[in-house]
C-alpha positions as CSV (number, residue, x, y, z in Angstrom):
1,X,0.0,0.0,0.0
2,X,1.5,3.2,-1.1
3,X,-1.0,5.3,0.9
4,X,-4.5,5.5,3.0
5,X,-7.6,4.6,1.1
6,X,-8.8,8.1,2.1
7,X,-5.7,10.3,0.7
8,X,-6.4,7.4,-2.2
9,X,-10.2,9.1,-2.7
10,X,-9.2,12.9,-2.1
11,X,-6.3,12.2,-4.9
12,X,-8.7,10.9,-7.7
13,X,-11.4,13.7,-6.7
14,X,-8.5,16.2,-7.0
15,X,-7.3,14.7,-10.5
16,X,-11.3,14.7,-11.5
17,X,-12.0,18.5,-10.4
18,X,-8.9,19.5,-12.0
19,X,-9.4,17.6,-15.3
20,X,-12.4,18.6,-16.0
21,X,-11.8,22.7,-16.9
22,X,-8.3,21.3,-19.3
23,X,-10.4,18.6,-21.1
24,X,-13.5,20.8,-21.7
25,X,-11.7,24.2,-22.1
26,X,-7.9,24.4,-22.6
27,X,-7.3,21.7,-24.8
28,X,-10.3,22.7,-27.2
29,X,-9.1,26.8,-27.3
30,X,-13.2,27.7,-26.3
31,X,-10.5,29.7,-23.6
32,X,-7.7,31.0,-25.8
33,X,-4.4,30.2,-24.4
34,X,-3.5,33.5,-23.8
35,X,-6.1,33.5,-21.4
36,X,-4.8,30.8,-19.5
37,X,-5.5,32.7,-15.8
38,X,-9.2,32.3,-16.8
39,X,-9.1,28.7,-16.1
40,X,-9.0,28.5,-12.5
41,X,-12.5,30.6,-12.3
42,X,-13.8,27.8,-14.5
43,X,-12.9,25.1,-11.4
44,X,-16.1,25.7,-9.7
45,X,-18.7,24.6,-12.2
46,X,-16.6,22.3,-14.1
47,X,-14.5,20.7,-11.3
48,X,-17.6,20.6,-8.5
49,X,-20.2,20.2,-11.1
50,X,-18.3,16.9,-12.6
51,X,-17.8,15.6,-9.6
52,X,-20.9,15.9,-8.0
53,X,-22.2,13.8,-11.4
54,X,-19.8,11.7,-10.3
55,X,-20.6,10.9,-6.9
56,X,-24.1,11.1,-7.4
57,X,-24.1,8.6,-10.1
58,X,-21.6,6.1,-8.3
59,X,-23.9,6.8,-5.0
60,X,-27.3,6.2,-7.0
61,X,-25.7,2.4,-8.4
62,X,-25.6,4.2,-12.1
63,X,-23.6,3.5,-15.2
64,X,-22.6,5.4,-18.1
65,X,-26.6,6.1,-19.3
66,X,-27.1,7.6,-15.9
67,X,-23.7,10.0,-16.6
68,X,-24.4,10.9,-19.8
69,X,-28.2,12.2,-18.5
70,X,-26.5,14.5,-16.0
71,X,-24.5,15.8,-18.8
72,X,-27.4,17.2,-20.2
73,X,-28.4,18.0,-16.9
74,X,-25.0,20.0,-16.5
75,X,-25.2,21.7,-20.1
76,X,-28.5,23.0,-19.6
77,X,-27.3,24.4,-16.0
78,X,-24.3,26.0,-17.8
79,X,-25.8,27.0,-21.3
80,X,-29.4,27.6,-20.0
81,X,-29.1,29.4,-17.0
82,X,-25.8,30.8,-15.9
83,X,-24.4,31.7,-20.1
84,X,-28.0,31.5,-20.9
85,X,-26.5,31.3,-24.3
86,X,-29.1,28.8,-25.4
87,X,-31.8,31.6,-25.9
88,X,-29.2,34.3,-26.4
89,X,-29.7,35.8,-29.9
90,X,-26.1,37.4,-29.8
91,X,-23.7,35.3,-27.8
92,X,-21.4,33.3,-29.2
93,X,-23.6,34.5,-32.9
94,X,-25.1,31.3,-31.6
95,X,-28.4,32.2,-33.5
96,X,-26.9,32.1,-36.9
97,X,-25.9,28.9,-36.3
98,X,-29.0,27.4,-36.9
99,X,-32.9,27.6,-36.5
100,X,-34.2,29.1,-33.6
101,X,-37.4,27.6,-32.6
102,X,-39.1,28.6,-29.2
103,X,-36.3,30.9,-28.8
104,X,-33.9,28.2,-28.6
105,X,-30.3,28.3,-30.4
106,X,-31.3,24.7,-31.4
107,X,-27.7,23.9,-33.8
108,X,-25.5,25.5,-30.7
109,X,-27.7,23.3,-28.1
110,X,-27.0,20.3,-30.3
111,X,-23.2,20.6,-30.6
112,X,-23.1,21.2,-26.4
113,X,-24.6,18.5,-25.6
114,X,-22.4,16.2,-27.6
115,X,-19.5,18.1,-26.3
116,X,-20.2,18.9,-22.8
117,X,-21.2,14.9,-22.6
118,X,-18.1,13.7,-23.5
119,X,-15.3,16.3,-22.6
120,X,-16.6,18.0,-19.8
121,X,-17.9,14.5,-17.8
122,X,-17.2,11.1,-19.6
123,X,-13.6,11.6,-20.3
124,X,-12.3,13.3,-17.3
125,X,-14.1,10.6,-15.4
126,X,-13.2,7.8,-17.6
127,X,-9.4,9.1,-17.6
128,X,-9.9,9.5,-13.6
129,X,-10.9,5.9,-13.2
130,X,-8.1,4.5,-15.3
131,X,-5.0,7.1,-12.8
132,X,-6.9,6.1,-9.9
133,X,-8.7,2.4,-10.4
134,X,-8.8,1.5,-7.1
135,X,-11.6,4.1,-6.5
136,X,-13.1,3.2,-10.4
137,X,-16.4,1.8,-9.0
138,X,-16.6,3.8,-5.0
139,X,-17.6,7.4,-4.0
140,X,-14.9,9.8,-3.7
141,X,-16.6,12.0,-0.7
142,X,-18.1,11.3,2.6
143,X,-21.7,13.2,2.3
144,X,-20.2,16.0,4.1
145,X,-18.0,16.7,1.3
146,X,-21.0,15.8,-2.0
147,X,-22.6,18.8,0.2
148,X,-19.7,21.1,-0.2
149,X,-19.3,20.4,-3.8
150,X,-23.1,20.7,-4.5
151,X,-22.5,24.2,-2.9
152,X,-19.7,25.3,-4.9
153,X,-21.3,23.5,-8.4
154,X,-24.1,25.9,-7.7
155,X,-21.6,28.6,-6.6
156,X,-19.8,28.2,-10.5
157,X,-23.3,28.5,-12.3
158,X,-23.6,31.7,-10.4
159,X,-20.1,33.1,-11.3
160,X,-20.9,32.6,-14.7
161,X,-23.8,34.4,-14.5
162,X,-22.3,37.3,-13.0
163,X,-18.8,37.3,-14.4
164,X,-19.2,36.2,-18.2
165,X,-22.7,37.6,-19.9
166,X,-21.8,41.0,-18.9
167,X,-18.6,40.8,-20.2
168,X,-19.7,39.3,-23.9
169,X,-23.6,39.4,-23.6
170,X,-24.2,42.7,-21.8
171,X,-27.9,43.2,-21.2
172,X,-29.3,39.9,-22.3
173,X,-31.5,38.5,-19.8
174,X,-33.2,34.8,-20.5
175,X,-36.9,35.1,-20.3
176,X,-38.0,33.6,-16.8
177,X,-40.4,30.9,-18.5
178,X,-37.5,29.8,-20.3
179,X,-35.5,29.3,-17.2
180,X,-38.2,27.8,-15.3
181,X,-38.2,25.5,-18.8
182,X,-34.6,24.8,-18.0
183,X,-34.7,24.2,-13.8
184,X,-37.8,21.9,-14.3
185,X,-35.7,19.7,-17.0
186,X,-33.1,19.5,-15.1
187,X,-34.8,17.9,-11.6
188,X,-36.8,15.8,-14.0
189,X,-33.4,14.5,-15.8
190,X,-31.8,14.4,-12.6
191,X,-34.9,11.8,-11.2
192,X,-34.0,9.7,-14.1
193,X,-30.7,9.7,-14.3
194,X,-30.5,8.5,-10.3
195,X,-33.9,6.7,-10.0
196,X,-34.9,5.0,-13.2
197,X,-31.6,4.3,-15.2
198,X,-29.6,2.4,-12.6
199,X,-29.9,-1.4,-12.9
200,X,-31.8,-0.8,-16.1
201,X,-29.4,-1.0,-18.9
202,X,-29.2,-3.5,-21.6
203,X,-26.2,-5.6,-21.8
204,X,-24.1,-5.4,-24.8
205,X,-25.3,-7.9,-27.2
206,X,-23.2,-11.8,-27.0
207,X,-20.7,-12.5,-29.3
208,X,-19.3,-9.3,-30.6
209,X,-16.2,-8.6,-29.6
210,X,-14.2,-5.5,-29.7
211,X,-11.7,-4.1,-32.4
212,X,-8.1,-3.3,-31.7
213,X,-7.8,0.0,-29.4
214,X,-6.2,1.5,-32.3
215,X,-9.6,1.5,-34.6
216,X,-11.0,2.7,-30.9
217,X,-9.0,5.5,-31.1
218,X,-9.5,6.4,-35.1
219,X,-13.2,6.0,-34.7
220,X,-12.9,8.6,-31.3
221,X,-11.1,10.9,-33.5
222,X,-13.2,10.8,-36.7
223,X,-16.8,11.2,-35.0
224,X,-15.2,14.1,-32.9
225,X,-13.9,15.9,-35.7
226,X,-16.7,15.2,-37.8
227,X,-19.4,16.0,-35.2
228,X,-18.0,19.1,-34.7
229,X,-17.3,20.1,-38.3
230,X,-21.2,19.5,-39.0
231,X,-22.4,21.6,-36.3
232,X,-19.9,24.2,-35.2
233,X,-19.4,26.8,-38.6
234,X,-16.2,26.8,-39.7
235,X,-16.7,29.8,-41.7
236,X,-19.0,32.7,-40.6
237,X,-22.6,32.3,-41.3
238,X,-24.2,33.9,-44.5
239,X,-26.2,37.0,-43.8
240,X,-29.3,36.1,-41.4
241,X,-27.6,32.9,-40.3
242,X,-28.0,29.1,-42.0
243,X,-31.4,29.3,-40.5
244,X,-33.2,25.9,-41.6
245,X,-30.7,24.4,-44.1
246,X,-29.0,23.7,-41.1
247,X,-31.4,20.5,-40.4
248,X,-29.3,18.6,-42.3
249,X,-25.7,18.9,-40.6
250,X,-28.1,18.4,-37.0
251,X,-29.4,15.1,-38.3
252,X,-26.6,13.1,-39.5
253,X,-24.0,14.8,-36.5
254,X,-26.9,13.1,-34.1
255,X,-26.7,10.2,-36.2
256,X,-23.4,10.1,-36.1
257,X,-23.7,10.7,-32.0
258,X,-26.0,7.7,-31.9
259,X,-23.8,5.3,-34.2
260,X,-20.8,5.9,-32.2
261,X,-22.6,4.8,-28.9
262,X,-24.2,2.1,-30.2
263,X,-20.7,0.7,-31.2
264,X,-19.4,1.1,-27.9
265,X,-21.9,-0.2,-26.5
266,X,-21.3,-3.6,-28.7
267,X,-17.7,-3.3,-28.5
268,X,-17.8,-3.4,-24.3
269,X,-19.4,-7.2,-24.1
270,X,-15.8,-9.1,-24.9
271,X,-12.7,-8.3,-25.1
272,X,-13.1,-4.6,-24.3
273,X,-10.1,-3.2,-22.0
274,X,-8.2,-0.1,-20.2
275,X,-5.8,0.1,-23.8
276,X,-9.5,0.4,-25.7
277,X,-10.5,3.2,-22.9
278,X,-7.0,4.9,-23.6
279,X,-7.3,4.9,-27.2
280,X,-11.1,6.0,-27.2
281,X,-9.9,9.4,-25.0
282,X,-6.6,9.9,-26.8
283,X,-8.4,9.9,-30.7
284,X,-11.6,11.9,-28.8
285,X,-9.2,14.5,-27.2
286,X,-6.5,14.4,-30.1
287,X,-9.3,15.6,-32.4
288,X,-11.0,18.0,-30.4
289,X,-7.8,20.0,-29.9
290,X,-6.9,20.0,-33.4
291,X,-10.3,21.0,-34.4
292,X,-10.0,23.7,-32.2
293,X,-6.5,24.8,-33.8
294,X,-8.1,25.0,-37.0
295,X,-11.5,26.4,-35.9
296,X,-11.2,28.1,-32.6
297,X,-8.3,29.6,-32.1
298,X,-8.0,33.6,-33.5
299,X,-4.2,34.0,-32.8
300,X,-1.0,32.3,-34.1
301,X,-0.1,31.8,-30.6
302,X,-3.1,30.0,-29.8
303,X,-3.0,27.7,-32.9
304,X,0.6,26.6,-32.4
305,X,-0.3,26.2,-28.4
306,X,-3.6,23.6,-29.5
307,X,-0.9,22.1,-31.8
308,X,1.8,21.6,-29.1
309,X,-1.3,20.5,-26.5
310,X,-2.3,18.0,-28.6
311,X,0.8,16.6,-29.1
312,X,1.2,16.6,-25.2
313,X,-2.0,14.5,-24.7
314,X,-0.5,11.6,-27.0
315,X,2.2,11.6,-25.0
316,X,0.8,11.8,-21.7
317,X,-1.8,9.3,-22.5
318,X,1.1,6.9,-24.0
319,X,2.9,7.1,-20.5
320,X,-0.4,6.0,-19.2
321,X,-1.3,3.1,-21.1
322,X,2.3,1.8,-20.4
323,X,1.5,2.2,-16.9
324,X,-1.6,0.8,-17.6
325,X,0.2,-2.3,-19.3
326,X,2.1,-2.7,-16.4
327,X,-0.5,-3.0,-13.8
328,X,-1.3,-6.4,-15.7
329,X,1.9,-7.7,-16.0
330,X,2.8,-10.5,-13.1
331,X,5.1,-9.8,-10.6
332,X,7.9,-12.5,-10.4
């Protein structure tokens, strides 16, 4: 034993609250590296609010269906109520990106709840549970501590509110049906996602067994990339937006979203391992952050940085799946 189960537990909620800001933010330039100081300000409703999805989940018995309904439980708490960029008609130029319909940016909504889902909660936790597996299938806190970070994930919406609209939205205030809308779906996600979903999901179907974590890792990359690409512009908008052309980028990027989990899904019943976890973050992550070079970043500075960052995950996921590798090899 290299240390008390405890200090084991405050570790991987550490390595969880921390990865969760770089994974969603840094390594995708949505926060231009030269506006790196930002990031700790982020900690609060991306550190907390992961982790509290998290320990809920783990608490409640759940799986990956039950984390990947609090995602959209966490997007609309971010987008919905403390950006409120989903019914914004100026941030982000959110509303060019697609139709609006009930006053919702329905194109931006699409493309965060793909990517909040996967970068903001199942890859920091997934790469959490593969640095710390000891703790993969356990709680992190005592309930003392799921209070705390409750507090401080509701804390982060409300510094978002205050500190970021004002800033890049001044003046724009969501109408209060809509955030009613927004609170309402979100206790009514949260009910499922604890109450309904755990113990209820459908083994993988027998006899399929999975690829090598290399074609993991191409098929993380491609569907990232690709997913993006569809919904994201990567040139700005005509005059009065795309408006309802955009239709058909939404439908096959959600097809796309429900093709890749359905392969997941049936690559997880045999044969499915740590190296395929590894591979699936690396090509997910790899991609995002060279979509970002090419898409988000403004400066030369900031495309060269996503560059280099991307180059640093490979690397830093490599030293992991050796150390991975070695876990399994038998002493002696």
């Amino acid at each position: 034993m290299t240390g008390s189960p405890v200090k084991g537990r405050k570790r991987a909620a550490w390595t969880l609250v921390a990865l969760a800001p770089i994974c969603a933010e840094m390594t995708f330039g949505a926060l231009p590296l030269s506006m790196i100081w930002v990031l700790p300000l982020l900690v609060p409703m991306y550190g907390a609010g992961v982790l509290l999805i998290r320990e809920a989940v783990r608490r409640a018995g759940g799986g990956w269906p039950s984390l990947l309904v609090l995602a959209l439980v966490y997007e609309l708490a971010e987008d919905g109520i403390g950006l409120q960029a989903l019914t914004s008609p100026t941030l982000y130029q959110a509303a060019e990106w697609g139709p609006r319909v009930l006053g919702l940016n329905t194109a931006y909504w699409e493309s965060q709840i793909g990517y909040h889902a996967v970068f903001s909660v199942m890859i920091p936790i997934m790469l959490t549970d593969l640095i710390h597996p000891a703790h993969r299938d356990r709680p992190y806190l005592r309930r003392g501590g799921l209070i705390g970070v409750g507090a401080v994930a509701v804390l982060g919406v409300a510094m978002l509110r205050l500190f970021i609209p004002p800033t890049v939205d001044p003046g724009y205030q969501a109408p209060l049906p809509a955030l009613a809308a927004f609170a309402l779906a979100c206790v009514v996600l949260s009910v499922i996602a604890l109450k309904v979903l755990p113990g209820r999901t459908p083994p993988p179907p027998a006899g399929t067994r999975a690829p090598k974590p290399v074609v993991v890792g191409l098929m993380g990359a491609f569907a990232t990339v690709v997913f993006l690409g569809l919904l994201i512009p990567i040139i700005p908008p005509p005059a009065g937006g795309r408006g309802w052309w955009a239709l058909g980028p939404m439908a096959l990027a959600a097809a796309l979203a429900v093709v890749a989990g359905l392969l997941l899904h049936r690559w997880s019943a045999s044969g499915w391992t740590d190296a395929h976890r590894i591979w699936l973050a690396g090509g997910a992550l790899v991609g995002h952050t060279l979509f970002g070079s090419a898409v988000m970043a403004t400066t030369t500075f900031d495309r060269v940085g996503l560059i280099v960052l991307a180059v640093v995950t490979a690397l830093l996921l490599a030293l992991l799946g050796r150390r991975v590798a070695n876990r399994l090899v038998p002493l002696g």
